[in-house]
LUMMARVO-481713 format. One record per residue (C-alpha): residue in three letters; x, y, z. Coordinates in pm, 1 decimal, decimal comma. Layout:
REM residues N
 type       xx       yy       zz
  ALA        X        Y        Z
...
//
This chain:
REM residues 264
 type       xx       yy       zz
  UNK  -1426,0   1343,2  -2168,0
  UNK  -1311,2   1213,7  -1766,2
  UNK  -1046,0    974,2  -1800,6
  UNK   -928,5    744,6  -1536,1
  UNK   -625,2   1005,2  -1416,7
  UNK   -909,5   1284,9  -1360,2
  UNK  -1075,3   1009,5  -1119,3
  UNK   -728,4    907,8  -1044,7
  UNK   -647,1   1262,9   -906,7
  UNK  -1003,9   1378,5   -786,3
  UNK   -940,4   1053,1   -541,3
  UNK   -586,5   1211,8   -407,8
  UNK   -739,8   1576,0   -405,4
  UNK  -1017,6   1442,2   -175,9
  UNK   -887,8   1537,7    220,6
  UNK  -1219,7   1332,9    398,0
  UNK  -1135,7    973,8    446,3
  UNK  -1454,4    855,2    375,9
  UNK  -1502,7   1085,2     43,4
  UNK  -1200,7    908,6    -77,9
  UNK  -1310,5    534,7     13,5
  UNK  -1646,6    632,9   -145,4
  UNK  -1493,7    796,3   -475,1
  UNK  -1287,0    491,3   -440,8
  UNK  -1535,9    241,1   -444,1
  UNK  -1720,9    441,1   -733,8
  UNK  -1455,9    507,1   -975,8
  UNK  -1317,6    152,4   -954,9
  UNK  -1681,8     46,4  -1073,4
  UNK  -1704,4    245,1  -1345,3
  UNK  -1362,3    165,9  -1514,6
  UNK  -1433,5   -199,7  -1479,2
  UNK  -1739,4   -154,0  -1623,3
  UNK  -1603,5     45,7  -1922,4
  UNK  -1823,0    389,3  -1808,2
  UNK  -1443,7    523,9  -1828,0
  UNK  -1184,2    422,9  -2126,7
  UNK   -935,9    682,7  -2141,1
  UNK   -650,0    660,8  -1939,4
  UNK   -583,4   1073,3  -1992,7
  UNK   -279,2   1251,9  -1913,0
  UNK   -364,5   1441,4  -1554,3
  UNK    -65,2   1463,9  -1339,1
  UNK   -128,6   1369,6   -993,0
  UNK      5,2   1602,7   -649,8
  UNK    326,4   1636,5   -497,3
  UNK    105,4   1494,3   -217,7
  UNK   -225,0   1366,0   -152,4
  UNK   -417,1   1574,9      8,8
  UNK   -506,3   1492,8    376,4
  UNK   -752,4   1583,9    657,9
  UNK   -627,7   1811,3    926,3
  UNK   -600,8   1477,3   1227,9
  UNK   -378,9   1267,7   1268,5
  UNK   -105,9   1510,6   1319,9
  UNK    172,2   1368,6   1127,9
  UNK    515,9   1296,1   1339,1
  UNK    871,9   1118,2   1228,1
  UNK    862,7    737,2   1241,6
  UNK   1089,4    729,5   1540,1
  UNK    873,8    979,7   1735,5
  UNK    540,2    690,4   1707,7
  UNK    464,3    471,1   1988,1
  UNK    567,3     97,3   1979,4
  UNK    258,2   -129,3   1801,0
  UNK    147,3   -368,3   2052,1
  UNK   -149,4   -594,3   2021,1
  UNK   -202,5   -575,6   2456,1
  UNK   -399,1   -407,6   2653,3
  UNK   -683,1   -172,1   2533,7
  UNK   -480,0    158,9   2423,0
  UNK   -189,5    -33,5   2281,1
  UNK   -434,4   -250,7   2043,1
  UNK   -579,0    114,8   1940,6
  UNK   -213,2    223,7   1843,9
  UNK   -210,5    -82,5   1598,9
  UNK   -555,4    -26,2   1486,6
  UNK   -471,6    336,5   1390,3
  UNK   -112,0    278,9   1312,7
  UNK   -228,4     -1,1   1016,3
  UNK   -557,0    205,0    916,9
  UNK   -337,5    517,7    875,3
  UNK   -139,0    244,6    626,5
  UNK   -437,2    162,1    437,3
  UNK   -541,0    481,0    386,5
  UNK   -196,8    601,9    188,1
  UNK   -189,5    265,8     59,9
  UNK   -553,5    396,3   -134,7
  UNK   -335,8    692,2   -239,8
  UNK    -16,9    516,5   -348,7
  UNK   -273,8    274,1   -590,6
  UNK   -418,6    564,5   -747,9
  UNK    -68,9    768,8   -795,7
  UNK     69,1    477,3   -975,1
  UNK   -276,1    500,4  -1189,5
  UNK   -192,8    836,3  -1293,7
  UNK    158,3    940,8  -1222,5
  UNK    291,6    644,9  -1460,3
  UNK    -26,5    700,0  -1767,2
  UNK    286,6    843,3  -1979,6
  UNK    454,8    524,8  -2018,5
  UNK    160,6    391,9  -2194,4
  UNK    186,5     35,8  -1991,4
  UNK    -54,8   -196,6  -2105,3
  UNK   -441,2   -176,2  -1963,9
  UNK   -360,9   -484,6  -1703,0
  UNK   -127,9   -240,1  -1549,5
  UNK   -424,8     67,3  -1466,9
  UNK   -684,3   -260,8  -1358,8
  UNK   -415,3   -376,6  -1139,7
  UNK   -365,7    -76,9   -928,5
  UNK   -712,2     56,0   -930,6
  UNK   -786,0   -322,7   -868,2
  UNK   -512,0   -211,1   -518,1
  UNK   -701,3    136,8   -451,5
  UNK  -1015,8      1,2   -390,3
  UNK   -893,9   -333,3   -180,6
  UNK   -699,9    -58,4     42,8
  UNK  -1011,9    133,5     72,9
  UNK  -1206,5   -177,4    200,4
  UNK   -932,2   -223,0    474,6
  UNK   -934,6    115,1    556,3
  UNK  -1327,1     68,5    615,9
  UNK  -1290,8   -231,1    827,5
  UNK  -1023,0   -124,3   1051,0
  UNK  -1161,4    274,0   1068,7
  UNK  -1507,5     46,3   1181,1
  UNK  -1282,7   -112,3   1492,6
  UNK  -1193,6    169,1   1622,4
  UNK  -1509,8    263,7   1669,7
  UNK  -1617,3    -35,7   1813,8
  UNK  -1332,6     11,6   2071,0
  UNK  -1487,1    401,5   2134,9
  UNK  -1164,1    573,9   1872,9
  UNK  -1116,1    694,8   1574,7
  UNK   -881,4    734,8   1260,8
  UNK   -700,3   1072,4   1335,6
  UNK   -745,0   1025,5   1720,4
  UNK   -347,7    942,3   1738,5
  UNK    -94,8   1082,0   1547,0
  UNK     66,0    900,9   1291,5
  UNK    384,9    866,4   1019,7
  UNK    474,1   1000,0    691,2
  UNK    714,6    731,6    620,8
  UNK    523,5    543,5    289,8
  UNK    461,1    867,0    119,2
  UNK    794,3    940,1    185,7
  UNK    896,1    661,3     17,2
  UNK    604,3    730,8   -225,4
  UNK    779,2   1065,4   -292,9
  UNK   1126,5    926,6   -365,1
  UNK   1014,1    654,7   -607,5
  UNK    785,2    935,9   -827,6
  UNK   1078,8    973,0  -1080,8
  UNK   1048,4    613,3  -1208,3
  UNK    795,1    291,1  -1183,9
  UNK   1114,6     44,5  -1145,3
  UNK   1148,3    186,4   -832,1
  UNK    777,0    258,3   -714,3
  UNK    727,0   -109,3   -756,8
  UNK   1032,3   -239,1   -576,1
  UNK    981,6      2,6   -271,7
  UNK    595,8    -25,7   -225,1
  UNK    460,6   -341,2   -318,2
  UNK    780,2   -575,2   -364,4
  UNK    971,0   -409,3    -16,0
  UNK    692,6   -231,5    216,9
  UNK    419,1   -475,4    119,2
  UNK    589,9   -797,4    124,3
  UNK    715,4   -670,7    507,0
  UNK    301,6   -669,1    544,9
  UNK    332,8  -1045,5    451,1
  UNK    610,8  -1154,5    667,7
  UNK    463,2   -971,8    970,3
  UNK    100,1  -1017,6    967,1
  UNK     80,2  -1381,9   1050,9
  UNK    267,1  -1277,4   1386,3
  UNK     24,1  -1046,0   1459,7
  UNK   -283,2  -1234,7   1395,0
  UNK   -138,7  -1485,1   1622,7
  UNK    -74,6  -1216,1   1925,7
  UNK   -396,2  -1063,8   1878,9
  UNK   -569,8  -1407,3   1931,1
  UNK   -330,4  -1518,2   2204,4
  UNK   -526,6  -1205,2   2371,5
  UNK   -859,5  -1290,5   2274,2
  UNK   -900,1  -1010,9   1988,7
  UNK  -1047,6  -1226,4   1734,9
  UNK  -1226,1   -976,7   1559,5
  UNK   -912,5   -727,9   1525,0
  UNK   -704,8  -1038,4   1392,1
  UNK  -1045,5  -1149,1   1150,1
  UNK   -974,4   -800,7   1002,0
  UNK   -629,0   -877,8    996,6
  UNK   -563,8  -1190,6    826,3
  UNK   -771,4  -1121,4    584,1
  UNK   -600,4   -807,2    471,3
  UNK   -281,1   -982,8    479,8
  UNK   -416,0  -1271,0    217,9
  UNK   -546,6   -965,4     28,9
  UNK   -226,4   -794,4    -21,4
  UNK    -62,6  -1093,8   -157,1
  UNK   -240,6  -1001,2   -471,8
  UNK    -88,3   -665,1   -461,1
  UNK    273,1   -788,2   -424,1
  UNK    228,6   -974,7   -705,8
  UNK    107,0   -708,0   -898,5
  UNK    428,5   -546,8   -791,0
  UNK    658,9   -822,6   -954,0
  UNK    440,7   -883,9  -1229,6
  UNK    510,8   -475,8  -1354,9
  UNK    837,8   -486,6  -1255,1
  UNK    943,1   -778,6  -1396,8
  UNK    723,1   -640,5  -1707,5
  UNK    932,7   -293,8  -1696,8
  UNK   1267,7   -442,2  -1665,3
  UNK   1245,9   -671,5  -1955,3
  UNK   1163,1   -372,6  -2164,8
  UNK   1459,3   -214,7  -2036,5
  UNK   1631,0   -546,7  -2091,2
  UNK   1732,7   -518,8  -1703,3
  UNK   1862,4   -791,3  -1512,2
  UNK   1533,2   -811,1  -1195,8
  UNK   1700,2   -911,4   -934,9
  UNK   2003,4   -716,2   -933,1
  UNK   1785,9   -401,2  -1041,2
  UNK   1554,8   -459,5   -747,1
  UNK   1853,8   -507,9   -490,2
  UNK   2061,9   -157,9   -622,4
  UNK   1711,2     -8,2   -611,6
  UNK   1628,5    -69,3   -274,6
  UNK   2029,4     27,2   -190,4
  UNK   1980,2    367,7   -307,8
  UNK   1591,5    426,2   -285,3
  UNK   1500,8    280,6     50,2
  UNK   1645,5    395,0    395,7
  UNK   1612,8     76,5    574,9
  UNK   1725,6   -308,3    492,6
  UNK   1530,6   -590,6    415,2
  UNK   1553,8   -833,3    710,6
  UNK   1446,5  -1194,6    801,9
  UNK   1175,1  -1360,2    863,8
  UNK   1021,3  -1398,4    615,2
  UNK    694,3  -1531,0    502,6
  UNK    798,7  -1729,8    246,3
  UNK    515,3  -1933,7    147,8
  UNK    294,1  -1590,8     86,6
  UNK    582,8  -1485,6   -120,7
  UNK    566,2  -1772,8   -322,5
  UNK    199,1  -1727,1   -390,6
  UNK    285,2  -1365,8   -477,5
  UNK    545,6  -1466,9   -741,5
  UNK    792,7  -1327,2   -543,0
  UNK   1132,9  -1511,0   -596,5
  UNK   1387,5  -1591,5   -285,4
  UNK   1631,1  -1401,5   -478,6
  UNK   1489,1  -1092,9   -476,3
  UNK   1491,6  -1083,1   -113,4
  UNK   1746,6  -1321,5     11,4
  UNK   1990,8  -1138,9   -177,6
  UNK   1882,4   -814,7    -33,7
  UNK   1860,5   -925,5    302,2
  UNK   2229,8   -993,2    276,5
  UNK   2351,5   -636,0    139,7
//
């Protein structure tokens, strides 16, 4: 019988961006319809596998985002499409790299719930770039959030503090900027696509607390010191200021966590 980490790892073996926003799209329906009931046992990739464009480069070898002129708005475009697309990767490898802690159901709807909102955002941004004459892989790109997908693998405390809770809630705090710049230019569909990705992934930070809040009281862990010594010895850069506090809030997300971890 398939069980959801078969899909789970048939999504991350699939290289073509649209083969794994369809499989996506698919394999979400049929576990929320119940066509799939077995969480299984598969153990996902190292990696995820990839097509052969972008060319992947070091985060401090990628050009600046801007939301200006013509090529500069393409360098976002890509730059957060290239995000969406691991982000479809990341909610599947949570699906199936964390089935052997037997976490509740909630927990597998959650992040395949993730995987197939990232796939829609994928869509819509991969869809303006063509509108603007580009496309996904025309640019290189980062390996920075499977990097930090790689060094969080070894425990779902940590997954959930670095992706959702750190690199997610950034998404929130920065977003609202951007929407703003890209109007200020008159890019109104670019910042359409925009703010409503960043209202989306409000859902998926609080997914983030909600499981690791969940996790840490079955450790009987202390959250908020847990999530500031995890993102001390699991995450390269600091959490800084400003932040978007009232899209935390709706995510759950208290001040502590990242007031206190702002000031490390």
């Amino acid at each position: 019988m398939t069980s959801l980490t078969d899909l789970a790892c048939e999504v991350l073996n699939t290289a073509k961006p649209s083969e794994k926003v369809r499989l996506t799209y698919r394999y979400a329906q049929m576990w929320r319809a119940g066509e799939i009931s077995e969480i299984g046992d598969r153990t996902p990739p190292h990696r995820p596998a990839r097509p052969a464009n972008p060319v992947l480069c070091s985060p401090g070898d990628m050009p600046k985002r801007s939301t200006g002129g013509g090529k500069r708005r393409i360098n976002l475009i890509h730059a957060i499409a290239h995000i969406e697309l691991n982000a479809i990767d990341l909610g599947w490898d949570a699906v199936a790299r964390f089935a052997p802690l037997n976490l509740p159901k909630a927990f597998y709807d959650d992040w395949v719930q993730v995987a197939e909102d990232e796939a829609r955002h994928f869509e819509m941004l991969e869809k303006r770039l063509h509108e603007l004459d580009a496309a996904y892989g025309d640019l290189p790109a980062h390996d920075g959030l499977w990097e930090a997908a790689m060094n969080t693998a070894d425990d779902v405390l940590a997954r959930m503090a670095v992706a959702p809770m750190l690199l997610e809630a950034r998404g929130l705090d920065t977003t609202p900027g951007t929407v703003k710049r890209l109007r200020a230019n008159g890019d109104h569909a670019t910042a359409d696509i925009m703010e409503q990705i960043g209202d989306e992934e409000i859902s998926h930070v609080a997914a983030g607390v909600r499981w690791f809040e969940h996790v840490c009281a079955q450790r009987q862990l202390d959250p908020v010191p847990t999530f500031k010594n995890l993102v001390v010895t699991r995450f390269k850069g600091q959490i800084k200021p400003p932040f978007n506090t009232q899209a935390r809030d709706q995510a759950a997300m208290a001040p502590a966590y990242y007031l206190t971890a702002a000031k490390t």
